[in-house]
C-alpha positions as CSV (number, residue, x, y, z in Angstrom):
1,X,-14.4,-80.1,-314.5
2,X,-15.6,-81.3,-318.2
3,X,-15.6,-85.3,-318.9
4,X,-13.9,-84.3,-322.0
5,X,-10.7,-83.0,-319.7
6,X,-10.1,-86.6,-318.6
7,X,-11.3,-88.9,-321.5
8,X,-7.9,-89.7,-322.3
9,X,-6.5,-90.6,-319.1
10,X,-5.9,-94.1,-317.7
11,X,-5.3,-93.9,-314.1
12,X,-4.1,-96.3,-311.8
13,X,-5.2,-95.9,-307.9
14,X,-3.5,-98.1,-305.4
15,X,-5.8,-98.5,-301.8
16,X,-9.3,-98.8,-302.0
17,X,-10.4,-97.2,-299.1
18,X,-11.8,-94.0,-298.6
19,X,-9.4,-91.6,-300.6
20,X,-9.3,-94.7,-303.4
21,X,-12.7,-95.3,-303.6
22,X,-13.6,-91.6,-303.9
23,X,-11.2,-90.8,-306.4
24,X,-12.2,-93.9,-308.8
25,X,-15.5,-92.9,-309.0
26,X,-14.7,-89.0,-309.6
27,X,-12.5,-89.5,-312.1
28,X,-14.3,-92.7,-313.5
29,X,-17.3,-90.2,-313.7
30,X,-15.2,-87.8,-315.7
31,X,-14.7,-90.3,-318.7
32,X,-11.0,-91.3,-317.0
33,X,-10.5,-95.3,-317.6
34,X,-9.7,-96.4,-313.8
35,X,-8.3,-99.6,-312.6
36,X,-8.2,-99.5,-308.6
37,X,-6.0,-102.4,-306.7
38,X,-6.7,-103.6,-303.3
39,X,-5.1,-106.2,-301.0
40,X,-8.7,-106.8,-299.8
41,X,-11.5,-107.1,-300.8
42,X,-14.6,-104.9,-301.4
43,X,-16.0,-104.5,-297.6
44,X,-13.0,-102.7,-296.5
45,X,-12.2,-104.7,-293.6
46,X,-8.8,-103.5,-293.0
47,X,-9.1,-100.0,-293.3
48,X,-8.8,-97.1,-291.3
49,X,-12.1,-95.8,-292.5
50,X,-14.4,-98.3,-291.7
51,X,-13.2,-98.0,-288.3
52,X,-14.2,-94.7,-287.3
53,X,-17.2,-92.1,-286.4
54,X,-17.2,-90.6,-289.7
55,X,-17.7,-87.1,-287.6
56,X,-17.7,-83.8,-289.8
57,X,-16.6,-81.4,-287.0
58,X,-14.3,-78.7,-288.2
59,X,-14.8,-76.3,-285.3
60,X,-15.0,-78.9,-282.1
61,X,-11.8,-80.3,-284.2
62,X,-10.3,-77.0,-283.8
63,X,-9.5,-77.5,-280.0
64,X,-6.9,-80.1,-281.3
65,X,-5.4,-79.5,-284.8
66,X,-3.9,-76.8,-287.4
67,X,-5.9,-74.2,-289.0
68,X,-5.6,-75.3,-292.3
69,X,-7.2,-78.8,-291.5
70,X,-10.5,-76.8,-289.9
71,X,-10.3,-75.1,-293.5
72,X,-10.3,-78.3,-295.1
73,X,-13.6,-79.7,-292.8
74,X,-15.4,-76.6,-293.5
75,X,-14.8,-76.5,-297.5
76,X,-16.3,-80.1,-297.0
77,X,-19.4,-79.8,-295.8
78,X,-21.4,-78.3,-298.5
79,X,-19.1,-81.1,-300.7
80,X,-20.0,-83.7,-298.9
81,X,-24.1,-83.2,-299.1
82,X,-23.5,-83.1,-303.5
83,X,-21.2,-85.8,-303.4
84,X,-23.9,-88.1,-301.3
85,X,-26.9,-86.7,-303.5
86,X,-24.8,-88.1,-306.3
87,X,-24.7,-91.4,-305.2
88,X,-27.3,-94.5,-306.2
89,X,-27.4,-95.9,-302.9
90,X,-28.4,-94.1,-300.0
91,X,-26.0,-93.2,-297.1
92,X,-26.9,-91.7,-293.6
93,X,-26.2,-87.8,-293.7
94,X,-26.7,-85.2,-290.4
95,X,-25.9,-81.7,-290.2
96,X,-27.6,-81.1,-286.8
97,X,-25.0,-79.9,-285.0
98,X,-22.3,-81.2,-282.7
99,X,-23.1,-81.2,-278.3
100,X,-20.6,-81.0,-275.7
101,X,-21.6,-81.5,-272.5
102,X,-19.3,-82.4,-269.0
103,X,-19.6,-83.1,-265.5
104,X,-19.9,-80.6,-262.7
105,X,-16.2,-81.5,-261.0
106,X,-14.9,-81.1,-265.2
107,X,-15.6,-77.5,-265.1
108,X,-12.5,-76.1,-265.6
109,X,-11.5,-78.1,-268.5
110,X,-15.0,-77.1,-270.3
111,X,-13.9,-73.5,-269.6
112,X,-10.8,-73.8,-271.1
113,X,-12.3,-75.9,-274.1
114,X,-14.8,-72.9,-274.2
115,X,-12.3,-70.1,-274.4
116,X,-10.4,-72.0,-277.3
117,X,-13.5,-72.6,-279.4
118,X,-14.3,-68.8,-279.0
119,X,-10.6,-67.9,-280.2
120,X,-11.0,-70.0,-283.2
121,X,-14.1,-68.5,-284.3
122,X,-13.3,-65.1,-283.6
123,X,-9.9,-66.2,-285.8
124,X,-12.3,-67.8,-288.6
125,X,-15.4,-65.9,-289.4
126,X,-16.4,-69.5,-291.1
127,X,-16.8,-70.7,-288.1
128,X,-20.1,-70.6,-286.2
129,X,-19.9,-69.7,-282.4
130,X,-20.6,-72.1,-280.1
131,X,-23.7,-71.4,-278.1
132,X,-23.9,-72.0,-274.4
133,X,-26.7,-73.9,-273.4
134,X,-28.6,-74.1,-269.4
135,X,-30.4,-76.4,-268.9
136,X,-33.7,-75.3,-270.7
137,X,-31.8,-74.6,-273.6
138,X,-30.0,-78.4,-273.3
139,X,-33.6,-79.8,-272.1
140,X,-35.0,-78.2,-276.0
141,X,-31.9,-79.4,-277.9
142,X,-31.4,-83.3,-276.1
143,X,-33.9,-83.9,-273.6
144,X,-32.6,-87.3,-272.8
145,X,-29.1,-85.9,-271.9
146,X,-30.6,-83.5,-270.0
147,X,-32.1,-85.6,-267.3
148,X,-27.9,-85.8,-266.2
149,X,-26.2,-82.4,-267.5
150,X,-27.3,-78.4,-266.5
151,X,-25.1,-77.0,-269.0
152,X,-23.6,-77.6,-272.2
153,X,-22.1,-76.2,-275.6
154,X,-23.6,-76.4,-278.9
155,X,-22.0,-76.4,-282.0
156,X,-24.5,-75.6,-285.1
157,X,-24.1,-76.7,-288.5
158,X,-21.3,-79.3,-287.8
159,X,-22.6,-83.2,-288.8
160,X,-21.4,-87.0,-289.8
161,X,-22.3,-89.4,-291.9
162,X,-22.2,-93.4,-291.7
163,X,-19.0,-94.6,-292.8
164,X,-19.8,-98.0,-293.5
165,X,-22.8,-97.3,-296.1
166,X,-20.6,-94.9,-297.5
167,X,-17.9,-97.3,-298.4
168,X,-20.7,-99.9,-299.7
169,X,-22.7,-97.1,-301.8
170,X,-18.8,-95.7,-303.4
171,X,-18.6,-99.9,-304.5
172,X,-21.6,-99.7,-306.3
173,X,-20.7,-96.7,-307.7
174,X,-17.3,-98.3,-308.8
175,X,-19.3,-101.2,-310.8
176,X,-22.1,-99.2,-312.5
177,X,-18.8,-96.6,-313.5
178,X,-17.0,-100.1,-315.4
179,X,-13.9,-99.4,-312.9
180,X,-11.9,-102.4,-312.9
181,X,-11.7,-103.3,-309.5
182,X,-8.5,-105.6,-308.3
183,X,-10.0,-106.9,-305.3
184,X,-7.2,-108.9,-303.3
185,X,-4.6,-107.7,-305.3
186,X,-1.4,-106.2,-303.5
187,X,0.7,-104.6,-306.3
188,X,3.3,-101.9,-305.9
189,X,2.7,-98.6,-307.2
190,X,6.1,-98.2,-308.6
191,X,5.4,-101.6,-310.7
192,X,2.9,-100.1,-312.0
193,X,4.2,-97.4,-312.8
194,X,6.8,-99.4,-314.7
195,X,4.7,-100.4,-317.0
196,X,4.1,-97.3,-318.8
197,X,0.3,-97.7,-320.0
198,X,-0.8,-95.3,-317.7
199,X,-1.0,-91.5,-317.2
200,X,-1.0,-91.1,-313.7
201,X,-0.5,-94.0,-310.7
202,X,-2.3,-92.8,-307.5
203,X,-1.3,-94.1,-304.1
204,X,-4.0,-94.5,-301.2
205,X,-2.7,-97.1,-298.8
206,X,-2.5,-95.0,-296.0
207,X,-0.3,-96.9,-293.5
208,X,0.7,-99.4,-296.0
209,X,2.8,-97.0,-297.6
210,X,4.9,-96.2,-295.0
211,X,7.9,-97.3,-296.1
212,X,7.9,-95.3,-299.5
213,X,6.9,-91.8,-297.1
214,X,9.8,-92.6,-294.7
215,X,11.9,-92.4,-297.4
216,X,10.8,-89.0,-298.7
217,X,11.8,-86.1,-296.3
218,X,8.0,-87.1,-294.4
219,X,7.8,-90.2,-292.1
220,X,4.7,-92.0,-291.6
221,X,3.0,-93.4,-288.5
222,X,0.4,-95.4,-287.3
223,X,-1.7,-93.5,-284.3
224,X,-4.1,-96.1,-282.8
225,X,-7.9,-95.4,-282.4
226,X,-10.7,-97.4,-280.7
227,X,-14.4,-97.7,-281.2
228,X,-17.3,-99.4,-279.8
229,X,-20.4,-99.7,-281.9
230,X,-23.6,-100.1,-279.5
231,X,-26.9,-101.2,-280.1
232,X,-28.8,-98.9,-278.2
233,X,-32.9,-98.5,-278.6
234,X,-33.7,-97.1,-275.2
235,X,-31.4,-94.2,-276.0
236,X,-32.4,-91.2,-278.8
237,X,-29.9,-88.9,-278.9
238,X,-30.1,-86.8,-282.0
239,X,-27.0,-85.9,-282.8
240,X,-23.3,-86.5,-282.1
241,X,-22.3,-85.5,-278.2
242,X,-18.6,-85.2,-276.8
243,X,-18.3,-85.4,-273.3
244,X,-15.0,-83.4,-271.9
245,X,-13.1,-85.2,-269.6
246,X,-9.5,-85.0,-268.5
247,X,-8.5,-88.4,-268.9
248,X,-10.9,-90.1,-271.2
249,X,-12.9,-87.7,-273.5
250,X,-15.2,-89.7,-275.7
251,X,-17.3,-89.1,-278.4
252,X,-21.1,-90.8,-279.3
253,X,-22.4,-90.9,-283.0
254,X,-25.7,-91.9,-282.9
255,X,-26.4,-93.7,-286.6
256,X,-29.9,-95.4,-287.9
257,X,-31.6,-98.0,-286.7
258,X,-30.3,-97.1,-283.0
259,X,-26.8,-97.7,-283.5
260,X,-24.4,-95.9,-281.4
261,X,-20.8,-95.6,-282.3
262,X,-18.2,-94.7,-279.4
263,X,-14.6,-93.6,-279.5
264,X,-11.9,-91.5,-277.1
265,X,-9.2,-89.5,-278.8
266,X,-6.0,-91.0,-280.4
267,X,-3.4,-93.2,-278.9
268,X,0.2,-92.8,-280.2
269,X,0.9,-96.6,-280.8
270,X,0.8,-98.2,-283.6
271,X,-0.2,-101.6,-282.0
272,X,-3.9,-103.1,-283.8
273,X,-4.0,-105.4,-281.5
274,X,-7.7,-106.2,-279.6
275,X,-8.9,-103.6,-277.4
276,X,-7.6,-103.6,-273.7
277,X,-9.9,-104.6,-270.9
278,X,-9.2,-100.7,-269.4
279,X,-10.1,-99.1,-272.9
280,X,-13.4,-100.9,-272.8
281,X,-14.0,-100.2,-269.3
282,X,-13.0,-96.7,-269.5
283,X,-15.4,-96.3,-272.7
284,X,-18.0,-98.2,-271.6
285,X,-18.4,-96.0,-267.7
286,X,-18.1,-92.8,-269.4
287,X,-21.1,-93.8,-272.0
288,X,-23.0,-94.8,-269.4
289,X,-22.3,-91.3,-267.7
290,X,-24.2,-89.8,-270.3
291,X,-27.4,-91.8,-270.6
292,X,-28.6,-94.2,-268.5
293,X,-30.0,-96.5,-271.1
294,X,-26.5,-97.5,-272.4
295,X,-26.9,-100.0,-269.6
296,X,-28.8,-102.2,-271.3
297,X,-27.1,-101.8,-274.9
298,X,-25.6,-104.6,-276.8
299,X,-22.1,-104.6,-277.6
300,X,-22.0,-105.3,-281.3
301,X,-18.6,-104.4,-281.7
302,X,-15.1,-103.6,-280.2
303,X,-12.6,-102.6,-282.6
304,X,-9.4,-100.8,-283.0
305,X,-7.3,-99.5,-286.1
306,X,-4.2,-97.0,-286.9
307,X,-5.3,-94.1,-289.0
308,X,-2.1,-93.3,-291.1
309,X,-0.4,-89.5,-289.6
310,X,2.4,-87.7,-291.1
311,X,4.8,-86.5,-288.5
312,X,3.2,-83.1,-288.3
313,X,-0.3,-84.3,-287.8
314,X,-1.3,-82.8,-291.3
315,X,-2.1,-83.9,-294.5
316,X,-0.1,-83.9,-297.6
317,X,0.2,-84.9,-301.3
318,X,3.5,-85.8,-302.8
319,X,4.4,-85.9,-306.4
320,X,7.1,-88.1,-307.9
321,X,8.1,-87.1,-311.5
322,X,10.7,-89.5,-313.4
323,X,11.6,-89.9,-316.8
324,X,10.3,-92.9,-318.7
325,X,7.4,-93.4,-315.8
326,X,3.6,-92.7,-315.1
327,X,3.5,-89.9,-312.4
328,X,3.2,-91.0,-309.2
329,X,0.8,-89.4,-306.7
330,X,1.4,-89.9,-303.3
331,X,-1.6,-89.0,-300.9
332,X,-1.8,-89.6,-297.2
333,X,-1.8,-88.5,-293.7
334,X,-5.4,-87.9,-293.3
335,X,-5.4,-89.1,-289.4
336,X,-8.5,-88.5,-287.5
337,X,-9.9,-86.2,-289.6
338,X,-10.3,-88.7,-292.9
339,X,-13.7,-88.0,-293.7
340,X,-13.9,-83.9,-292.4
341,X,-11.3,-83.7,-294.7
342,X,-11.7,-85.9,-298.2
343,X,-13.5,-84.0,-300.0
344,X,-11.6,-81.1,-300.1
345,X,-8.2,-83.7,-301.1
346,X,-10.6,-85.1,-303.4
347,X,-11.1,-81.7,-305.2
348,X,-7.0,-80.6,-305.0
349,X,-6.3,-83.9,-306.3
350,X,-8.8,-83.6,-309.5
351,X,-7.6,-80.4,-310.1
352,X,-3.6,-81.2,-309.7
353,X,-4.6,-84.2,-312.3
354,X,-6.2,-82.0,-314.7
355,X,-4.4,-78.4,-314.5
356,X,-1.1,-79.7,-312.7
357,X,-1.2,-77.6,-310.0
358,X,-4.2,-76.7,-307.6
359,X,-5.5,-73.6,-306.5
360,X,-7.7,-74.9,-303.6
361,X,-4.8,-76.5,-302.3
362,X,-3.3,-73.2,-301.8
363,X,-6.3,-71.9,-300.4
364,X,-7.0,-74.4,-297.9
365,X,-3.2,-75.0,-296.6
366,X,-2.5,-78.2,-297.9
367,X,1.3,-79.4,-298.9
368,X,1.8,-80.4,-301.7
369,X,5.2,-81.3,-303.0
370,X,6.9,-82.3,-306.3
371,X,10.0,-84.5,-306.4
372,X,11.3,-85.2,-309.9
373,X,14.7,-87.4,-310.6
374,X,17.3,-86.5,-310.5
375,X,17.1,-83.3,-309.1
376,X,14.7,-83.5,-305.6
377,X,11.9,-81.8,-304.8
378,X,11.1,-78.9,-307.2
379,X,8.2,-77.4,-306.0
380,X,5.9,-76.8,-302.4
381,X,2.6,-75.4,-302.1
């Protein structure tokens, strides 16, 4: 996309968390003049992404969500290593692979897992099989998780990234780019688009836009997620493991400097309340399960946040068209898949901003719908 194709725009974008951020400093980049709003301020405290594993695992996601989300995670993988190369400040990147390893009495739930992993690749020639590992193979790829498992899966060329330097390197970005930043700010989007000085208004606040999606023909939840961040130096694991488990499946992200982040799968509340003495004990054992040297970790962190889902678990972008107003774009529902999955809404979004319609979009699966006044919703990808 030329700078040229957006030097005329002014662009609005309400939410500065990931989507916002992201967005500011693509367009900003492409000569757009970008003012971003924020009820907080710069270190993201309150949102959903800086709460999470940052994860980039389109085919162990598979297991659990739609086909067109693993096309999503899998168009954003190559985007997300030019998007980070991009940046000023250096963030944490790993494409090393994703391991899943389980206990001897969880066998039949790693078959099953097994069997569904093999049905999505065989489905998606995108996706690389999963290789069974013995215990040689597991000794070669984790030796320290070896000395407790025999067997395990590995996933190739899935990876993460670290969240939080992300969402400080996209701030630098945002100042060195002039974006004027309205740190603290809450402002409605339909204010601004009241106002009439700009082309398009862009709405990011996840959950904080619930109301305005459960008024459109999609509602908008909350689905609670957990996370413990560890500091952990007698444990080197190399890349991210999941460990399979009928009741309480977790995840481990190992970051720099020995930092571990943990998390189990989704909890349909939308209660951010303090983590529960069970979550943390239940976290806490099944780490432990894994490696040994958890023991003696330091807790540096317990934390909980809703990640903002549309009722059918997916993704979408809606479009509001009305005489006399900016457009309005209305993007949310990432879930749990925020950062598989941003880069490819980042790219449908630029190209629905510039063309006013998007091809990847179609490709990939994601909705996209167009209301304009007074006569509803005129089109659906």
């Amino acid at each position: 996309m030329t700078k040229a194709a957006f030097s005329q725009s002014k662009i609005a974008i309400v939410g500065a968390g990931l989507m916002g951020r992201m967005l500011a400093v693509a367009l900003a980049k492409r000569g757009a003049q970008v003012d971003i709003f924020d009820q907080t301020g710069p270190e993201a405290k309150q949102a959903a992404a800086r709460i999470a594993a940052a994860m980039l695992a389109p085919l162990a996601e598979s297991a659990i969500t739609e086909d067109a989300v693993v096309q999503m995670g899998i168009y954003s993988l190559p985007r997300w290593k030019t998007l980070i190369s991009e940046l000023h400040s250096p963030v944490f990147f790993q494409q090393d692979g994703t391991l899943i390893v389980w206990h001897r009495q969880d066998g039949n739930e790693a078959e099953r897992f097994t069997a569904h992993l093999h049905k999505n690749s065989l489905r998606n020639p995108r996706l690389a099989n999963a290789q069974a590992l013995d215990h040689e193979a597991l000794q070669n790829i984790e030796p320290q998780v070896a000395e407790r498992f025999n067997q395990g899966l590995y996933l190739p060329q899935e990876g993460q990234l670290d969240n939080r330097q992300l969402l400080d390197a996209l701030v630098v970005e945002l100042n060195m780019l002039s974006v004027n930043c309205h740190w603290h700010t809450a402002v409605n989007p339909e204010s601004l688009r009241d106002l009439g000085v700009y082309n398009q208004v862009i709405d990011c606040r996840g959950l904080g836009a619930q109301t305005d999606w459960n008024e459109s023909s999609k509602t908008l939840r909350g689905v609670r997620g957990e996370v413990i961040r560890l500091y952990a130096p007698e444990v080197k694991l190399r890349r991210p493991t999941r460990l399979i488990h009928p009741r309480y499946p977790i995840y481990i992200a190992p970051k720099q400097n020995d930092i571990y982040v943990v998390g189990a799968t989704e909890i349909e509340s939308d209660d951010m309340s303090e983590m529960s003495v069970r979550s943390a004990m239940e976290l806490l054992s099944a780490v432990y399960t894994v490696h040994s040297g958890f023991a003696e970790a330091r807790i540096l962190e317990m934390a909980t946040q809703c990640r903002p889902t549309l009722q059918d678990n997916l993704p979408a972008i809606n479009i509001q068209k009305d005489k006399g107003k900016s457009d309005l774009i209305m993007i949310n529902g990432l879930y749990r898949h925020g950062f598989m999955i941003a880069p490819a809404i980042l790219d449908c979004t630029l190209e629905l901003i510039r063309l006013g319609e998007s091809k990847t979009a179609l490709d990939l699966g994601l909705s996209i719908t167009t209301e304009k006044s007074p006569l509803g919703v005129t089109a659906c990808v």
